[in-house]
C-alpha positions in Angstrom: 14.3 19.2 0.2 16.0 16.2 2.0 15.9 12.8 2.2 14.7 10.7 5.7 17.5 8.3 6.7 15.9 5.2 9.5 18.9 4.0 11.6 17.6 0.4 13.7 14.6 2.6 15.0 12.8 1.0 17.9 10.2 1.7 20.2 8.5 0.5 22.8 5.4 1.5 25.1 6.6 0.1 28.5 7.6 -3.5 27.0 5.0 -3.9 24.3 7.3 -3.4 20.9 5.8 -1.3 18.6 8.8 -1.1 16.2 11.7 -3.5 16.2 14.6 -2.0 14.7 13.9 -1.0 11.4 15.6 0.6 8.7 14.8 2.5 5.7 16.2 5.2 3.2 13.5 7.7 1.8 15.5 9.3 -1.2 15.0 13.5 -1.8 11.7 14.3 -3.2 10.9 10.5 -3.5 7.0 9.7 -2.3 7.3 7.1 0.2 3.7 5.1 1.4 4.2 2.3 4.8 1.3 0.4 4.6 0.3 -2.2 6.7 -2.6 -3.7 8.8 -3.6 -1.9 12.0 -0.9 -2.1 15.3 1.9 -2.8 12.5 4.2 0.4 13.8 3.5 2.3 10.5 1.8 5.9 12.8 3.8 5.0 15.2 7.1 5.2 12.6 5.8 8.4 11.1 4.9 10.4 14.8 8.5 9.5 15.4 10.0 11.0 11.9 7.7 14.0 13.2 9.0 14.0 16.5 6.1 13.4 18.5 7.0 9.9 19.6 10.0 9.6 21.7 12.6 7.1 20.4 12.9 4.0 22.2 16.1 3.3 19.9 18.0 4.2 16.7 18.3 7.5 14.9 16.3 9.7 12.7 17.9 11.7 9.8 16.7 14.6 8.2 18.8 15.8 5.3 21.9 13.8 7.0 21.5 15.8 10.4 20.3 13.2 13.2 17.0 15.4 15.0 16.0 12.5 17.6 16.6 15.2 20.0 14.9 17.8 17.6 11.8 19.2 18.2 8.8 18.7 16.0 8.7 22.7 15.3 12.4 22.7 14.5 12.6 19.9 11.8 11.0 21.8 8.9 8.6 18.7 8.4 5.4 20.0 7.8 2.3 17.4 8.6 -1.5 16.5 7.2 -3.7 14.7 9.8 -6.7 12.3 9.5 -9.1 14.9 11.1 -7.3 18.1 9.0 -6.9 20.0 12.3 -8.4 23.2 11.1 -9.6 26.2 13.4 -13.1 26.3 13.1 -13.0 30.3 13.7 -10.6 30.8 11.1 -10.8 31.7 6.9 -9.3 29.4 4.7 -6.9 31.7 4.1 -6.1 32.5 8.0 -6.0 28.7 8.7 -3.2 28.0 5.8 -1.0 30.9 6.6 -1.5 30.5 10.4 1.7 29.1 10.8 3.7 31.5 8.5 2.0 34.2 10.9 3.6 32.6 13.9 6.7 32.7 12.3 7.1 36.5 11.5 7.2 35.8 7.6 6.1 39.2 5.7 2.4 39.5 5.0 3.0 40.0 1.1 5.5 36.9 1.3 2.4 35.0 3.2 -0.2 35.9 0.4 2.1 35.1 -2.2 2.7 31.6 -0.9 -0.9 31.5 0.0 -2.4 31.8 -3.2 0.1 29.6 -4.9 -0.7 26.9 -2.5 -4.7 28.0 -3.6 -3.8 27.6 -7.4 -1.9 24.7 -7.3 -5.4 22.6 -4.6 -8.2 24.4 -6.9 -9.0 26.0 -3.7 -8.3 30.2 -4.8 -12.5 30.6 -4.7 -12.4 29.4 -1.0 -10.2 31.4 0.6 -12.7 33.8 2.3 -14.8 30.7 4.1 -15.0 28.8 7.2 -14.2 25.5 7.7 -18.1 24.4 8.3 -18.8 26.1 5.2 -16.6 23.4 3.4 -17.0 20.0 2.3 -14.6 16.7 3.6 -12.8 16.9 0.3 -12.0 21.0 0.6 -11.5 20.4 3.9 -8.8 18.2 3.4 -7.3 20.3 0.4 -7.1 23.4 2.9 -5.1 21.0 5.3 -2.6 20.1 2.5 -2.7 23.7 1.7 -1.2 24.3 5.1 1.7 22.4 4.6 2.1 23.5 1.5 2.7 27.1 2.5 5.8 26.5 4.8 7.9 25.0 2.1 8.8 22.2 4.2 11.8 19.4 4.1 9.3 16.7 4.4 5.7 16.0 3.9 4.2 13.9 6.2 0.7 12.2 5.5 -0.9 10.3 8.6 -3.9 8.5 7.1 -5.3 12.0 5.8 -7.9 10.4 3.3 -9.7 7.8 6.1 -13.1 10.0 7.2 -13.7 10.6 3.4 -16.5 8.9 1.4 -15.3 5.9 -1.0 -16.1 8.2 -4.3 -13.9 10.9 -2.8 -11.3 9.2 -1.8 -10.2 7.8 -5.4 -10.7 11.9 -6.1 -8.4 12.8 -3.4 -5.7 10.3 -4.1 -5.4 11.8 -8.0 -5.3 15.1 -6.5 -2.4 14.2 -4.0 -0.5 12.9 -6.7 -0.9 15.8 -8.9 0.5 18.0 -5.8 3.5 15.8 -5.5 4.0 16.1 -9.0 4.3 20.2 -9.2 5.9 20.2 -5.4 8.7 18.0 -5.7 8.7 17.7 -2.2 10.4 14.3 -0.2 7.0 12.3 1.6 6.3 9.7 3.4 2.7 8.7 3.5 1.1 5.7 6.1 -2.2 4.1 5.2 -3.5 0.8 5.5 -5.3 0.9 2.4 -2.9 -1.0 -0.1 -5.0 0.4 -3.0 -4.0 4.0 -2.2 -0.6 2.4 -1.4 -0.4 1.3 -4.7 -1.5 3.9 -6.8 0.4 7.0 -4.8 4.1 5.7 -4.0 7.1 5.3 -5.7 8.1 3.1 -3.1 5.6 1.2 -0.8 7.0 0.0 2.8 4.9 -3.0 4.1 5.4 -3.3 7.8 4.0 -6.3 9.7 4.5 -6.4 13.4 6.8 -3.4 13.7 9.1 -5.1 11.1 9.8 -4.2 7.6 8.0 -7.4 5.6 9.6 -5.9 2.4 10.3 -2.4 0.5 9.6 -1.6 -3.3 8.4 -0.4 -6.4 4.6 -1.0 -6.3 4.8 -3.4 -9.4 7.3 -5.4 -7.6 5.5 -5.9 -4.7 2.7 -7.0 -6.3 4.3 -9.4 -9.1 7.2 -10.3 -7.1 6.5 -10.7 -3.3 8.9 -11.8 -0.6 6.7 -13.3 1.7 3.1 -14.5 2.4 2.2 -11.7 4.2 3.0 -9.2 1.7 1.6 -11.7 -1.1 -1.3 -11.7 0.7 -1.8 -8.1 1.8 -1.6 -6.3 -1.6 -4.0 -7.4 -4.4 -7.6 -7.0 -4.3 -8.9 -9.5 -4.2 -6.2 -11.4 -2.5 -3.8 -13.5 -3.5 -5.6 -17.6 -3.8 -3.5 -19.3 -1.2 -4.0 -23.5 -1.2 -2.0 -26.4 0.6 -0.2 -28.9 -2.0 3.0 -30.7 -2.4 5.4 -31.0 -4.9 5.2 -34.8 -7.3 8.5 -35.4 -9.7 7.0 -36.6 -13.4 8.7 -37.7 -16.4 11.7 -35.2 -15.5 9.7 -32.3 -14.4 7.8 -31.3 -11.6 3.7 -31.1 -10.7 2.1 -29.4 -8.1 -0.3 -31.5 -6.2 -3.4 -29.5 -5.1 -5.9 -32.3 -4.5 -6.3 -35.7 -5.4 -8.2 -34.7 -8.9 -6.3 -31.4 -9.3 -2.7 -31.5 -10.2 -1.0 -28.7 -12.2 2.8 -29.2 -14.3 5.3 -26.8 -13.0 7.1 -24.3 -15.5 10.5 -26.4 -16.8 12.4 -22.7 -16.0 10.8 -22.9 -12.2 11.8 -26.7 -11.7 15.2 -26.4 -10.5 14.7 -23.7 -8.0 11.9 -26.2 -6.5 12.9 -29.0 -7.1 15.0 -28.9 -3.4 11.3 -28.5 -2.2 10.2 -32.1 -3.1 10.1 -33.3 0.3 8.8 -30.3 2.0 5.3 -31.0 3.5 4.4 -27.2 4.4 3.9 -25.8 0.9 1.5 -23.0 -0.2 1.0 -22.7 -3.9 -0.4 -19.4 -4.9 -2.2 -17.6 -7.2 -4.0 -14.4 -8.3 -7.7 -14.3 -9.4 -6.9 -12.5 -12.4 -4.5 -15.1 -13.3 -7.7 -17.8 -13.2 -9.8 -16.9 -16.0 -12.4 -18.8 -18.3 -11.3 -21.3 -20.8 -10.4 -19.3 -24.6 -10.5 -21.3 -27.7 -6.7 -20.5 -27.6 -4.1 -20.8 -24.9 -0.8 -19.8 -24.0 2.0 -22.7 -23.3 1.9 -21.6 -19.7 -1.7 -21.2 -19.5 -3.7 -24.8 -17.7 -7.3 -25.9 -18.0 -9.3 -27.4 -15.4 -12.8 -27.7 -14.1 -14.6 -27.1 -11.0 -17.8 -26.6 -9.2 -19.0 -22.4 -8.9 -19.6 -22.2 -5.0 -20.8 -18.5 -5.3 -20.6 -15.5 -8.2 -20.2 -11.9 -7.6 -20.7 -9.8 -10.6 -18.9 -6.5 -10.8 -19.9 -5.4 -13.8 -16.3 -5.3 -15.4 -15.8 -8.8 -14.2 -17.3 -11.6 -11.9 -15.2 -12.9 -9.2 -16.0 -17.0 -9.2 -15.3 -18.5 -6.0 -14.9 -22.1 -5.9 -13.3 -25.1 -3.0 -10.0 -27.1 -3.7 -9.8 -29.2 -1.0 -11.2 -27.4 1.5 -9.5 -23.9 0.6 -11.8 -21.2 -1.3 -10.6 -20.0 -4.4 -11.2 -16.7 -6.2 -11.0 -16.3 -10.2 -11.4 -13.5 -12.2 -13.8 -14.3 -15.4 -15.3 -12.4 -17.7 -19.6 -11.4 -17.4 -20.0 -13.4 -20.6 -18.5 -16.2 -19.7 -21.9 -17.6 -18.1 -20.5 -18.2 -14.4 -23.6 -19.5 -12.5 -23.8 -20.7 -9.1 -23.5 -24.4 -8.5 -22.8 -25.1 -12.0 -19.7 -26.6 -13.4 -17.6 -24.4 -15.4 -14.3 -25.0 -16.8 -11.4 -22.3 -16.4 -7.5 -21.8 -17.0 -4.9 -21.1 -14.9 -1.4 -19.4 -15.7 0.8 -20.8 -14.4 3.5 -18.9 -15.4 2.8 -16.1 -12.6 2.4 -19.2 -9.9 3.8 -18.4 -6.5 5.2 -21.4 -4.0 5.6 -20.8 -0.2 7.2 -22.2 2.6 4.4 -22.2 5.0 6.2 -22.4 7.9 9.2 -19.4 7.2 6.3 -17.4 5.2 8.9 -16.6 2.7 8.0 -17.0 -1.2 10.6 -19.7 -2.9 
């Protein structure tokens, strides 16, 4: 086991930056997920942990022994690939102890670790079969079985669940996290699906750009953003994002959304604002779930209003309400029952206490 240390890592095909200096501790045996939207440096950051990038920049530690000069085969990282990279001539059993074989380890030492591997993926009844004989999901527990076997430092995960079917995916991210959970093993993970983000990590990494945007406890990257980007990129559906200004009223503060729309501010929010007041390129921002339909009783925090449905999508759960505030769509969370129709007015309550304002033009969450 080890922990990965990221010393101002940079790289750079020819001059296009891919990663601008980032760093990042990955404590031992903690699961780490970089998430992020296509050409963000997250595969790129991970081929370089596994040594198949070259560094541009910045060092790489493996259990506090710098290996940029290391290669892949010597860094006892072990690696699970979007298309599982199976041999299509070999068992189940040949392909996950193919790289113990290379390595001279004793054949009763490779079924041992074999079938333990089997036990702990549900996958002991497959061992005698071929790869075409296998479904995506088996498929991709053999791969993981592979890694598995040769007891590695790190884990490495590059996108591994991306050719599976939607229904099998959610399957496949419980099972990954009941591996971690019996092999306490250090891994970093890179997906840009912040749902899978979510639900896997301990700590979630959102890159942006070949930056860092922020690094955390899922929880606190959802409830507690940095920045727009990050505010915007987990949650679905996203965060509500409209322009408005800041008004000073009878002591307090209001947040101007539109000329009918105009919402108090929390007193315990007012003084970190209030140096806002003149500051013309202000987001405020919400959740869906934190716009619901109007209840007999509300809390202190919690605002009604009324607007005009623009369209409904029921999910069966829930129906998302989307509605215009000056020119900016709007997204609320309602219950089925609460008869949202479209084109019809409904009223609806907003809590304010989980509001969000943004500097527009630094990105960053005040």
């Amino acid at each position: 086991m080890a922990q990965v240390t990221l010393r101002k890592l940079v790289k750079h095909y020819d001059e296009t930056p891919a990663v601008r200096g980032i760093d990042l501790d990955i404590s031992d045996k903690e699961f780490v997920v970089l998430v992020g939207p296509s050409g963000c440096g997250k595969s790129t950051t991970l081929r370089m942990i596994a040594g198949l990038e070259d560094i541009t920049a910045g060092d790489i530690l493996i259990g506090g022994d710098v290996v940029n000069d290391v290669p892949p085969k010597d860094r006892d990282i072990a690696m699970v690939f979007q298309n599982y990279a199976l041999y299509p001539h070999m068992s189940v059993y040949e392909n996950m102890s193919f790289g113990l074989r290379l390595k001279k380890v004793p054949k009763d030492e490779i079924a041992r670790r074999v079938q333990a591997a089997a036990q702990i993926l549900d996958i002991s009844e497959l061992l005698d079969r071929k790869p075409k004989q296998l479904s995506g999901g088996q498929r991709q527990r053999v791969a993981m079985g592979r890694a598995i076997v040769r007891d590695p430092k790190v884990f490495l995960f590059d996108e591994p669940l991306s050719n599976l079917d939607a229904k099998l995916r959610v399957q496949m991210r419980t099972e990954i996290k009941k591996v971690h959970q019996k092999v306490r093993t250090t891994t970093v993970y890179v997906t840009h699906d912040q749902v899978e983000a979510m639900t896997l990590a301990d700590r979630v990494v959102v890159m942006n750009g070949g930056l860092i945007e922020q690094v955390g406890a899922p929880n606190d990257l959802y409830h507690t953003p940095a920045t727009k980007f990050v505010a915007g990129f987990i949650g679905s559906p996203a965060m509500n994002f409209m322009p408005c200004r800041l008004e000073e009223v009878a002591g307090g503060l209001r947040v101007r959304l539109s000329e009918a729309l105009a919402f108090p501010v929390p007193q315990e929010r007012a003084a970190r604002y209030r140096p806002q007041l003149k500051n013309e390129r202000l987001l405020f921002g919400l959740r869906p779930e934190h716009i619901i339909e109007q209840r007999p009783h509300l809390e202190p925090s919690q605002v009604p209003f009324e607007i005009e449905v623009e369209v409904t999508e029921p999910m069966g759960m829930e129906t998302l309400v989307y509605f215009l505030v000056s020119g900016s769509e709007v997204c609320a969370r309602v219950a089925p029952e609460a008869g949202a129709r479209d084109g019809a007015r409904m009223k609806l309550v907003a809590d304010l206490s989980k509001m969000h304002l943004i500097d527009d033009e630094s990105g960053r969450v005040l």
